[in-house]
N, CA, C and O atoms as a GROMACS GRO file, in nm:
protein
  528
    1UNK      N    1   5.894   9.533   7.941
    1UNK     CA    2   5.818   9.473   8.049
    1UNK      C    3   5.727   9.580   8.107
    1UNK      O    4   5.768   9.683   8.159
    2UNK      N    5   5.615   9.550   8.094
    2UNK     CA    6   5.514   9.654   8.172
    2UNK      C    7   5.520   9.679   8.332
    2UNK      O    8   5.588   9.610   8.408
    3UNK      N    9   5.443   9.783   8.370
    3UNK     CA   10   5.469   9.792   8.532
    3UNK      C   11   5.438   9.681   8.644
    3UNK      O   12   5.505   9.639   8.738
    4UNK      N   13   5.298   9.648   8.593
    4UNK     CA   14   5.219   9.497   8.660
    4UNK      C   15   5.318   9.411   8.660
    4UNK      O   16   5.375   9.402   8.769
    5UNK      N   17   5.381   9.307   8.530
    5UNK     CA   18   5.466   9.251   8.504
    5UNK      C   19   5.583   9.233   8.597
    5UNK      O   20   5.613   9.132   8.659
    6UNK      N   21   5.651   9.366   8.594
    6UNK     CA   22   5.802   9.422   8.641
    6UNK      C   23   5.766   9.427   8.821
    6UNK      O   24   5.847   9.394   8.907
    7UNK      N   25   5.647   9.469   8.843
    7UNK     CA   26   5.588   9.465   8.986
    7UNK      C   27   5.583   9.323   9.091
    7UNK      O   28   5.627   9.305   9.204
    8UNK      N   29   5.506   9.233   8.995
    8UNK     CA   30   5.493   9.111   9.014
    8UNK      C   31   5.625   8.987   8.989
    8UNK      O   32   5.628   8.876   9.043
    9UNK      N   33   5.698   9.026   8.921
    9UNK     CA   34   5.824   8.980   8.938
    9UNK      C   35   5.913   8.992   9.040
    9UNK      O   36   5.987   8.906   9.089
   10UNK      N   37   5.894   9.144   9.077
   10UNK     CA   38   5.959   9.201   9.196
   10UNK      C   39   5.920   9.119   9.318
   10UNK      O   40   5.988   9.057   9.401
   11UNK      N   41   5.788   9.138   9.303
   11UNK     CA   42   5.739   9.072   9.467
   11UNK      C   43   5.755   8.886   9.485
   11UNK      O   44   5.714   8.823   9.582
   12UNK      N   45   5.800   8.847   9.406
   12UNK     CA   46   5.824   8.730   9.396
   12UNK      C   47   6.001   8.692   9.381
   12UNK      O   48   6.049   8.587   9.421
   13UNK      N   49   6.059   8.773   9.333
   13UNK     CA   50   6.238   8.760   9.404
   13UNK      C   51   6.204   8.776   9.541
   13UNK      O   52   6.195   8.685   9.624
   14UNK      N   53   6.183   8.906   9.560
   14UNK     CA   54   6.155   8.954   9.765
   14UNK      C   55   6.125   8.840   9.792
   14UNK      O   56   6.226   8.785   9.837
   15UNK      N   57   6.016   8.755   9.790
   15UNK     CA   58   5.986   8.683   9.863
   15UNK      C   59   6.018   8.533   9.831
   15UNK      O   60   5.955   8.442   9.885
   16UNK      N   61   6.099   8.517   9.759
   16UNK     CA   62   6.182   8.382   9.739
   16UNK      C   63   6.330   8.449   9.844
   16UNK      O   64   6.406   8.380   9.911
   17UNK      N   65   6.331   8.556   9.833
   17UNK     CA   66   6.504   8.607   9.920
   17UNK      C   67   6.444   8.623  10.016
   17UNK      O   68   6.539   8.656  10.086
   18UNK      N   69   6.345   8.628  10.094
   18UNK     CA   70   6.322   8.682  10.220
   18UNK      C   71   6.388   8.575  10.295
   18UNK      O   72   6.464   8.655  10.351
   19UNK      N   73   6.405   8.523  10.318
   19UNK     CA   74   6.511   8.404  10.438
   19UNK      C   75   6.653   8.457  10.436
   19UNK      O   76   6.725   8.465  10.535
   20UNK      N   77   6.684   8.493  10.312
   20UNK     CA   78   6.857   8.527  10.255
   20UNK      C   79   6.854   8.702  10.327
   20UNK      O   80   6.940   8.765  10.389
   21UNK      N   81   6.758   8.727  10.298
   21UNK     CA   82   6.796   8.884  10.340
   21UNK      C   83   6.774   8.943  10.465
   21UNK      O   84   6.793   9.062  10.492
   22UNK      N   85   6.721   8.827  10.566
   22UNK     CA   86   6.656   8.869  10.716
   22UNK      C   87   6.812   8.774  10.782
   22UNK      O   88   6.816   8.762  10.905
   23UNK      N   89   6.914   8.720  10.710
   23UNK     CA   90   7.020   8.688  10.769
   23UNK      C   91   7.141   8.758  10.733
   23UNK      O   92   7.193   8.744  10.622
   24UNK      N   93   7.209   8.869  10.868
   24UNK     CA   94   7.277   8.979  10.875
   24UNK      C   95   7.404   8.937  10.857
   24UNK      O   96   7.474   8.879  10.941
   25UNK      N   97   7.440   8.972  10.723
   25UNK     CA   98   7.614   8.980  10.715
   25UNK      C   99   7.693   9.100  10.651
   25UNK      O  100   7.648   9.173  10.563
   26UNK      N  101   7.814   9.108  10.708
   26UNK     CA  102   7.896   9.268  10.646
   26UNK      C  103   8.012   9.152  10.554
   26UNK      O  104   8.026   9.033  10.584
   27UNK      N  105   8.063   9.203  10.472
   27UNK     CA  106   8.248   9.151  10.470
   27UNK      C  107   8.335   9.271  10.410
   27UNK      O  108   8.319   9.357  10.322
   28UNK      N  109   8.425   9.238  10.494
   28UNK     CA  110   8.568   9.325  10.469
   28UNK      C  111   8.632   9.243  10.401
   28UNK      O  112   8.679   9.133  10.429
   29UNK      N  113   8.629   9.337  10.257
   29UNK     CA  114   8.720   9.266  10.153
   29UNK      C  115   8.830   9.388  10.143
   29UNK      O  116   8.834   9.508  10.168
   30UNK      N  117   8.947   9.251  10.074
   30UNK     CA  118   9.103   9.354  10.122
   30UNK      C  119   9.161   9.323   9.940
   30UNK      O  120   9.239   9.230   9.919
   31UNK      N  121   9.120   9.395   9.847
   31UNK     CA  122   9.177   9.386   9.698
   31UNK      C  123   9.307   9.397   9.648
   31UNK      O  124   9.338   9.514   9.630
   32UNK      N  125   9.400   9.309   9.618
   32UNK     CA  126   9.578   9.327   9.668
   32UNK      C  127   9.592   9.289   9.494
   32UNK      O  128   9.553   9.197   9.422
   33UNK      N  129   9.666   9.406   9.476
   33UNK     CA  130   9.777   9.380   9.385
   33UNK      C  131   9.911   9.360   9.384
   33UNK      O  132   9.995   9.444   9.418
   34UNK      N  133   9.936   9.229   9.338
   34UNK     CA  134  10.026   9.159   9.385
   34UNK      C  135  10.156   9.124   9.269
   34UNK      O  136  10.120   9.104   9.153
   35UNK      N  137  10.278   9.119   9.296
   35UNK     CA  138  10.411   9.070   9.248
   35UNK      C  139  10.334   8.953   9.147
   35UNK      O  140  10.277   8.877   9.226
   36UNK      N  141  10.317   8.922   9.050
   36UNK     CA  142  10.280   8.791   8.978
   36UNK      C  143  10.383   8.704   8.996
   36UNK      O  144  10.338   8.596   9.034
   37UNK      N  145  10.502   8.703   8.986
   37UNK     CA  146  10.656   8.642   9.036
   37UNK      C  147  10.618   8.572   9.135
   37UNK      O  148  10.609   8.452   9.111
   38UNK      N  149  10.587   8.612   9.259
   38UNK     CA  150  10.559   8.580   9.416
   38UNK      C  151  10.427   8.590   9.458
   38UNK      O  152  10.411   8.655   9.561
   39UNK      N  153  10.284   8.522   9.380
   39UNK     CA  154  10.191   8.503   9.403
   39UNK      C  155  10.154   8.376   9.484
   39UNK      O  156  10.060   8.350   9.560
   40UNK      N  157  10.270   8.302   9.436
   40UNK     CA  158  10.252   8.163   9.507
   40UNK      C  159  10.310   8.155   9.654
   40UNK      O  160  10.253   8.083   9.736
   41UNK      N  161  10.415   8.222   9.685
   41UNK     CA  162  10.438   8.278   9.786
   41UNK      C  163  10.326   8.381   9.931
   41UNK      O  164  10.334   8.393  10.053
   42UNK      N  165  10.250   8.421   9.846
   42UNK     CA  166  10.123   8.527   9.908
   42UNK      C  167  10.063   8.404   9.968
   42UNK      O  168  10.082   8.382  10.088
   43UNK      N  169   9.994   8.323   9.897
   43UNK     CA  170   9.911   8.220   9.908
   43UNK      C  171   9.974   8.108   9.974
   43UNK      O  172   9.897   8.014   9.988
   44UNK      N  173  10.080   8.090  10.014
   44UNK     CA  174  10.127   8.023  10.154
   44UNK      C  175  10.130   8.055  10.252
   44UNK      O  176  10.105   7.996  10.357
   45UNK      N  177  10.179   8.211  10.219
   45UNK     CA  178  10.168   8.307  10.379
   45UNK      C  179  10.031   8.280  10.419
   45UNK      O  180  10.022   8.231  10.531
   46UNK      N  181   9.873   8.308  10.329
   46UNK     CA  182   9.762   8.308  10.364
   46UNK      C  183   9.716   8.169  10.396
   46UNK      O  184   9.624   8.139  10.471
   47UNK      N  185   9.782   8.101  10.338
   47UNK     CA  186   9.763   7.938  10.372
   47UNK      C  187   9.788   7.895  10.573
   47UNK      O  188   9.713   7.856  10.663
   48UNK      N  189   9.885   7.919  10.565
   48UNK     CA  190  10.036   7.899  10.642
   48UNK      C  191  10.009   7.960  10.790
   48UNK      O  192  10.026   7.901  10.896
   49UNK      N  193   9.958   8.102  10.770
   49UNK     CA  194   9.998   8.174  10.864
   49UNK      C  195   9.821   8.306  10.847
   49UNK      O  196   9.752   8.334  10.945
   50UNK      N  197   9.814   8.319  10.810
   50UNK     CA  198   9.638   8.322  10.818
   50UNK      C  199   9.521   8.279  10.829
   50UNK      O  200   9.418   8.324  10.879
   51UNK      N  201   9.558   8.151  10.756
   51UNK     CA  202   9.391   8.113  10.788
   51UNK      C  203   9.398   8.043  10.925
   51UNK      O  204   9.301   8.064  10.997
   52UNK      N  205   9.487   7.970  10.970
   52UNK     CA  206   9.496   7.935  11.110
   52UNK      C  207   9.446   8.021  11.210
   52UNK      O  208   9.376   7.969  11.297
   53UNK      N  209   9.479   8.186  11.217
   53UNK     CA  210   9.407   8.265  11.299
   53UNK      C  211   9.272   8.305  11.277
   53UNK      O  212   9.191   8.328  11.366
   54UNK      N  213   9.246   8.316  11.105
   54UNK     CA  214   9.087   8.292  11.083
   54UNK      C  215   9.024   8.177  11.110
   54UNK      O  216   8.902   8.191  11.114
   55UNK      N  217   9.063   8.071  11.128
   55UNK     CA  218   9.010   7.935  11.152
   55UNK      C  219   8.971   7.976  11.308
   55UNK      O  220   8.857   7.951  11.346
   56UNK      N  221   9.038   8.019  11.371
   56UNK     CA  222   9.051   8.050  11.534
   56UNK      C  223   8.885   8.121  11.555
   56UNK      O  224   8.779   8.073  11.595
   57UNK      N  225   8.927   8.252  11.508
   57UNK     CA  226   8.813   8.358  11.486
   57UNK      C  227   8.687   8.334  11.465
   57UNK      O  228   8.593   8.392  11.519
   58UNK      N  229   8.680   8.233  11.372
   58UNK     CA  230   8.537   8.175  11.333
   58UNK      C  231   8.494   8.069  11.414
   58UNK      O  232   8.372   8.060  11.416
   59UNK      N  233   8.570   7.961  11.503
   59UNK     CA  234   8.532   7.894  11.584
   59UNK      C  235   8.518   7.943  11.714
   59UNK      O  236   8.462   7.880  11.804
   60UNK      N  237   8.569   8.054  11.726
   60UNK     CA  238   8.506   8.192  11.833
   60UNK      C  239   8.399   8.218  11.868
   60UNK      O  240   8.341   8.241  11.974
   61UNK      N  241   8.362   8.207  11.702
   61UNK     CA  242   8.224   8.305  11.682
   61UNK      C  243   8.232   8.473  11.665
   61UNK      O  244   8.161   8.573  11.676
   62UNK      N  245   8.378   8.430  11.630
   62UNK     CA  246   8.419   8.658  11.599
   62UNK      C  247   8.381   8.656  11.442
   62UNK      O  248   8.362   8.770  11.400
   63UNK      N  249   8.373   8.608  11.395
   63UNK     CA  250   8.364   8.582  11.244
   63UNK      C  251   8.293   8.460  11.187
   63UNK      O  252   8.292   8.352  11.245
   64UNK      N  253   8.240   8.482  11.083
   64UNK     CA  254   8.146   8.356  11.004
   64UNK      C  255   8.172   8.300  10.861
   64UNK      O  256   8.097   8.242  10.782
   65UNK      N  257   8.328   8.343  10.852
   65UNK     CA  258   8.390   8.267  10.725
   65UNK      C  259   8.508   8.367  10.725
   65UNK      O  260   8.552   8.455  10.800
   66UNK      N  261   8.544   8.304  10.586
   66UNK     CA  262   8.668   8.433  10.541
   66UNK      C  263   8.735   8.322  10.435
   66UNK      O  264   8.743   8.200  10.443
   67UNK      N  265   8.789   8.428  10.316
   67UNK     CA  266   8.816   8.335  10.170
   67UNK      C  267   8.931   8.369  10.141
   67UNK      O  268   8.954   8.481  10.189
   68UNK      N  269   9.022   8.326  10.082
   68UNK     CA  270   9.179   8.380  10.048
   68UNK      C  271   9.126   8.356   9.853
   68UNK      O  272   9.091   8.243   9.818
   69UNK      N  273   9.127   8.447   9.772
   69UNK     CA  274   9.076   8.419   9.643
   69UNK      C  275   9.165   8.445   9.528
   69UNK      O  276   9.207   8.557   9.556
   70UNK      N  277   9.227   8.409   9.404
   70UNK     CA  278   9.295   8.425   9.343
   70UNK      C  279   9.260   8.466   9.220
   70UNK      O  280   9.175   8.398   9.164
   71UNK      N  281   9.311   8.578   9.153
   71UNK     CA  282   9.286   8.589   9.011
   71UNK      C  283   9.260   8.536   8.922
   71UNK      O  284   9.360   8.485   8.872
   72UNK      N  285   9.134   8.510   8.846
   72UNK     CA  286   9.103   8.456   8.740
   72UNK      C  287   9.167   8.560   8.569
   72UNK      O  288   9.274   8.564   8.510
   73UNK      N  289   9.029   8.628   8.547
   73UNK     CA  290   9.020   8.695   8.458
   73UNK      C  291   9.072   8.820   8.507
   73UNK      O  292   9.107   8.830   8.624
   74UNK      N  293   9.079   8.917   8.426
   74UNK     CA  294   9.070   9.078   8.448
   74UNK      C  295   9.110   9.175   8.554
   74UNK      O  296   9.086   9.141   8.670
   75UNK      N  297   9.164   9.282   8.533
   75UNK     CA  298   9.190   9.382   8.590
   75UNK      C  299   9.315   9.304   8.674
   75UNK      O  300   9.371   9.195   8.662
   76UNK      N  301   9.329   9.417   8.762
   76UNK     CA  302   9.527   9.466   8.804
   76UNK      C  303   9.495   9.388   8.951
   76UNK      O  304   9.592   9.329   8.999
   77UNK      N  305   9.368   9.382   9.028
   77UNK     CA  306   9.364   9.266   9.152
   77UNK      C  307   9.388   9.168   9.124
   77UNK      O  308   9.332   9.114   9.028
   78UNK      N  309   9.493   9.098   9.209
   78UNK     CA  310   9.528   8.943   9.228
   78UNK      C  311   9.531   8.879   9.316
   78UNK      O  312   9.602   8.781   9.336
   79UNK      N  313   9.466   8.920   9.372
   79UNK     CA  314   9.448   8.818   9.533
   79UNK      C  315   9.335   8.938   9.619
   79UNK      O  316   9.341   9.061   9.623
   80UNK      N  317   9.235   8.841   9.683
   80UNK     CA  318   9.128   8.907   9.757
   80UNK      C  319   9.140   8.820   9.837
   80UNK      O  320   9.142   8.699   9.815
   81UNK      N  321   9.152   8.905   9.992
   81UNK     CA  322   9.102   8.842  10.120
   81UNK      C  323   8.961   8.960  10.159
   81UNK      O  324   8.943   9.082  10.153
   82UNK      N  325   8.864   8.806  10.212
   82UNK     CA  326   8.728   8.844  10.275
   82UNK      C  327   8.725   8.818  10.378
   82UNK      O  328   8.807   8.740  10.427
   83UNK      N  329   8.619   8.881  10.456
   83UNK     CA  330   8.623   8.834  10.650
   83UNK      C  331   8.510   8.846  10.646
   83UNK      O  332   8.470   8.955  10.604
   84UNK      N  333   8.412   8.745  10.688
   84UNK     CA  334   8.243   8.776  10.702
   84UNK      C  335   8.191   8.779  10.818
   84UNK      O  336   8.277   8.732  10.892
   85UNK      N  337   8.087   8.810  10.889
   85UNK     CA  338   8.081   8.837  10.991
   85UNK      C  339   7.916   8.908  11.035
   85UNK      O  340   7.857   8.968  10.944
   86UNK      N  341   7.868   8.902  11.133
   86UNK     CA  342   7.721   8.925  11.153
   86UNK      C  343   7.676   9.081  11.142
   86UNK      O  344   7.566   9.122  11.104
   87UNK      N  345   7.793   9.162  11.188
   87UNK     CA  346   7.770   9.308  11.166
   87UNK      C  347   7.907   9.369  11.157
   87UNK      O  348   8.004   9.294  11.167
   88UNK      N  349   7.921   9.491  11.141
   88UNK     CA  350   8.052   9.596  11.081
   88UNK      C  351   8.136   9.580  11.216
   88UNK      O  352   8.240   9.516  11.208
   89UNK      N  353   8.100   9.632  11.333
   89UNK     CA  354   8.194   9.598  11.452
   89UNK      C  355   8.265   9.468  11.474
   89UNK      O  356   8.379   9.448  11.515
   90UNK      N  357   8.132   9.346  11.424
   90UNK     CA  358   8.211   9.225  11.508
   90UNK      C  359   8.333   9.229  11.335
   90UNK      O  360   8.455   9.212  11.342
   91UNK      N  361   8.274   9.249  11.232
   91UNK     CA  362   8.393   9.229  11.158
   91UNK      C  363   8.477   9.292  11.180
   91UNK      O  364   8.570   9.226  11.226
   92UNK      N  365   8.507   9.442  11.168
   92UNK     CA  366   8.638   9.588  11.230
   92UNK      C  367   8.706   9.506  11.320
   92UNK      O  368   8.823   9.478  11.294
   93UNK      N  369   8.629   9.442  11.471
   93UNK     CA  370   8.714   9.371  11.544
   93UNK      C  371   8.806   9.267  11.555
   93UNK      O  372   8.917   9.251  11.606
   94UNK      N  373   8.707   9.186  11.476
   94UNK     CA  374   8.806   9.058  11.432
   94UNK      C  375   8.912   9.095  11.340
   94UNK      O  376   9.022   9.046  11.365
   95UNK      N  377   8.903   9.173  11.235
   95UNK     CA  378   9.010   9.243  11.132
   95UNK      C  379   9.116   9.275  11.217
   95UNK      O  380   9.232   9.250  11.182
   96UNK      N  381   9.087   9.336  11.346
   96UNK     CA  382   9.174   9.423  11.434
   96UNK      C  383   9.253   9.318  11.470
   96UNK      O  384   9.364   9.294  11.423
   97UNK      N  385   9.188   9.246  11.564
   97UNK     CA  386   9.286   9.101  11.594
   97UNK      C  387   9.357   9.028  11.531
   97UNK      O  388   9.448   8.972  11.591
   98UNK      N  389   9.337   9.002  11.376
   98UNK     CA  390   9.373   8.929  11.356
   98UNK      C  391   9.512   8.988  11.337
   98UNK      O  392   9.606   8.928  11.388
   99UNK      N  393   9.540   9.137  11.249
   99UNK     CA  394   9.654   9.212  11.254
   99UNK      C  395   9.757   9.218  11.394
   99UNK      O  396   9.878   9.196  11.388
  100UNK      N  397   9.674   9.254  11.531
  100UNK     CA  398   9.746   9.248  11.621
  100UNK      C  399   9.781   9.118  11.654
  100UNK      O  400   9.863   9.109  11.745
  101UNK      N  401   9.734   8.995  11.595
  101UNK     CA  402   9.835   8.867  11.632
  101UNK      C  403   9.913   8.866  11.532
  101UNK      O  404  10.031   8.837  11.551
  102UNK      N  405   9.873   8.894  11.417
  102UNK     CA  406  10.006   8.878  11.308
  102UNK      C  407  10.104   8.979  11.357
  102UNK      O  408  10.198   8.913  11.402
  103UNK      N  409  10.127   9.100  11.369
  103UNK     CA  410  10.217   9.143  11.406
  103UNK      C  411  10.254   9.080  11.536
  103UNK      O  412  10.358   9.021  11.505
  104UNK      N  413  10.240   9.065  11.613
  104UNK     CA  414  10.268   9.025  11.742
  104UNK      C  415  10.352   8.874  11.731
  104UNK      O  416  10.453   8.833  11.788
  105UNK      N  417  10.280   8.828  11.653
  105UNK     CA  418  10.365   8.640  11.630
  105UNK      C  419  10.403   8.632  11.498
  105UNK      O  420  10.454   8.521  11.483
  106UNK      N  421  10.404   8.705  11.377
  106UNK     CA  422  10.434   8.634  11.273
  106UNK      C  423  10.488   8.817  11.131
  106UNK      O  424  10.470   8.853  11.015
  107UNK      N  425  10.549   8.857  11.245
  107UNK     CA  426  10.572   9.021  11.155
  107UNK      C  427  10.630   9.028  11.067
  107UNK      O  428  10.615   9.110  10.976
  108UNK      N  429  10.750   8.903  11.080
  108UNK     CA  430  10.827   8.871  10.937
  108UNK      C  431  10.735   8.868  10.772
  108UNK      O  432  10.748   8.941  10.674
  109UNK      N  433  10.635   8.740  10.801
  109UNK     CA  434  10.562   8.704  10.692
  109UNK      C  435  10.455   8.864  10.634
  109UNK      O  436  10.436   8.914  10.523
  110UNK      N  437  10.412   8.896  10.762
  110UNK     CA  438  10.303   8.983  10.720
  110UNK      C  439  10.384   9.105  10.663
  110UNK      O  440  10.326   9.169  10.575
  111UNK      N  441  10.497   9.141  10.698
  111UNK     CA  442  10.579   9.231  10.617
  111UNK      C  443  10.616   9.162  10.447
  111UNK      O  444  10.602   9.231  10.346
  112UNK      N  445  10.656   9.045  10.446
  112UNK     CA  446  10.673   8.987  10.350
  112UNK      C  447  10.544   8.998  10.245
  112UNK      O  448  10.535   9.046  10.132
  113UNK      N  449  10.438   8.928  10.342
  113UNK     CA  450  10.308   8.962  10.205
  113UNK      C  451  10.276   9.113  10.207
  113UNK      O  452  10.203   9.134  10.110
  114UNK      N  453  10.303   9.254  10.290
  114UNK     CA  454  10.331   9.318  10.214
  114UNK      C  455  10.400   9.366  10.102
  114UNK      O  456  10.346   9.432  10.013
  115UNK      N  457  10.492   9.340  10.104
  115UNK     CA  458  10.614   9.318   9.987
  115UNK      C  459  10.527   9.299   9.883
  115UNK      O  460  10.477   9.377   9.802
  116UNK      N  461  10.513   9.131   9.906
  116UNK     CA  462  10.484   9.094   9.762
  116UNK      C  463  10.310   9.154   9.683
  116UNK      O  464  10.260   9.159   9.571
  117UNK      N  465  10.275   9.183   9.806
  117UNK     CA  466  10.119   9.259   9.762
  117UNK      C  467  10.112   9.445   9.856
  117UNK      O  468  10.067   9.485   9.963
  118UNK      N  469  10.194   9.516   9.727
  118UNK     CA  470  10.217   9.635   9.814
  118UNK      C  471  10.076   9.720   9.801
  118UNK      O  472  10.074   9.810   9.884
  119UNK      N  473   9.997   9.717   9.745
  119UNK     CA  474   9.929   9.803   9.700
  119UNK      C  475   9.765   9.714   9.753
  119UNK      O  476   9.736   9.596   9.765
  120UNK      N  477   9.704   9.822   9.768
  120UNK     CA  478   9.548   9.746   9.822
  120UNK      C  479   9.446   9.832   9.861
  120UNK      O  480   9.459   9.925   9.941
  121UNK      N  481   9.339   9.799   9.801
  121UNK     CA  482   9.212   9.855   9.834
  121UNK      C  483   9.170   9.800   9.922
  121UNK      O  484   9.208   9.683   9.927
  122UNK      N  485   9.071   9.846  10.042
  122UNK     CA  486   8.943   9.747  10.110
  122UNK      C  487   8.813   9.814  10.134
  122UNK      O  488   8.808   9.916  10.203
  123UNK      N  489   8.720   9.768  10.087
  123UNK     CA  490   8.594   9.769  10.092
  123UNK      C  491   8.508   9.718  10.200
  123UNK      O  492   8.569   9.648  10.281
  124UNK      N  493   8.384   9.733  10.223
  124UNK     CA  494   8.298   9.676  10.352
  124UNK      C  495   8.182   9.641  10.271
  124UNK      O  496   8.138   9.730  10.198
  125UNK      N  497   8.129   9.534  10.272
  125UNK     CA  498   8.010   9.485  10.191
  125UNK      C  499   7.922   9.469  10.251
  125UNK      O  500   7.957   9.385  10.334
  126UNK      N  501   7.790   9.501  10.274
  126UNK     CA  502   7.659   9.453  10.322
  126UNK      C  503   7.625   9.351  10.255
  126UNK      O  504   7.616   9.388  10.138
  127UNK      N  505   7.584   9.162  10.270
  127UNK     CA  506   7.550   9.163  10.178
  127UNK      C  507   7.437   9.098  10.199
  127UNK      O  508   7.419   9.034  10.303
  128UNK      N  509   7.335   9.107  10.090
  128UNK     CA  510   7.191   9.142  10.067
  128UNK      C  511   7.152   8.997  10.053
  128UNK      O  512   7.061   8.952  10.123
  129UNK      N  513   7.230   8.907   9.950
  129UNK     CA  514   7.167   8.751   9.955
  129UNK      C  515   7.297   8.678   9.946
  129UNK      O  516   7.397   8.704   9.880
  130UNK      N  517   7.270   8.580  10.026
  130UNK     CA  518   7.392   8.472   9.990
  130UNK      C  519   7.286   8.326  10.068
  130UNK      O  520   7.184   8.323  10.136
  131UNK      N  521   7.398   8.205  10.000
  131UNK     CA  522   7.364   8.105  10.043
  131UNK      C  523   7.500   8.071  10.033
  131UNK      O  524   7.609   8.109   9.989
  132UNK      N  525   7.396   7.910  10.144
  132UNK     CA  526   7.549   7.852  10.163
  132UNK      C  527   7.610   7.784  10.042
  132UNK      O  528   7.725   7.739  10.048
   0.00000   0.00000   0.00000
């Protein structure tokens, strides 16, 4: 592809994304490797006893979604929780809360889905385009 070409392509994604990219979102994703035995178990706790306080959060307005996601294909992650949100603070905060109500009302389970998901990465995503 020549430069003109590769140039003019460019300026025409930009400006088909310009709506997607002038709307500000972070997410804190939490990458859990998990017991395969007691996966179905994880995903009740997150059912059960998480998304109810994310449901909370987002009708707040502390947060602007959040996904409980399960392993398809590949690699040693089996379960991803996301938290989306307009910038890095309002997400950090809501993350914060939501831990201090789980511990506070529900320490059994959240010890439990440690158990069964001992191990975990988390990441912070800017992200650049999304739709609904």
């Amino acid at each position: 592809m020549g430069r003109t070409t590769f140039t003019a392509a460019a300026a025409c994604f930009v400006a088909l994304l310009g709506p997607s990219i002038a709307h500000s979102q972070v997410s804190f994703a939490q990458y859990l490797e998990c017991d395969p035995t007691r996966e179905a178990r994880a995903d009740t706790i997150a059912t059960e006893i998480l998304a109810p306080v994310l449901d909370r959060l987002v009708s707040e307005g502390k947060l602007q979604g959040f996904s409980w996601l399960a392993h398809g294909i590949g690699g040693k992650w089996k379960r991803l929780g996301v938290i989306t949100g307009t910038d890095l603070n309002t997400v950090m905060s809501a993350q914060a809360e939501l831990l201090t109500e789980l511990q506070e009302k529900h320490p059994a389970e959240l010890q439990e889905l440690g158990s069964i998901c001992p191990t975990h990465e988390d990441y912070v995503w800017n992200v650049i385009v999304a739709r609904p």
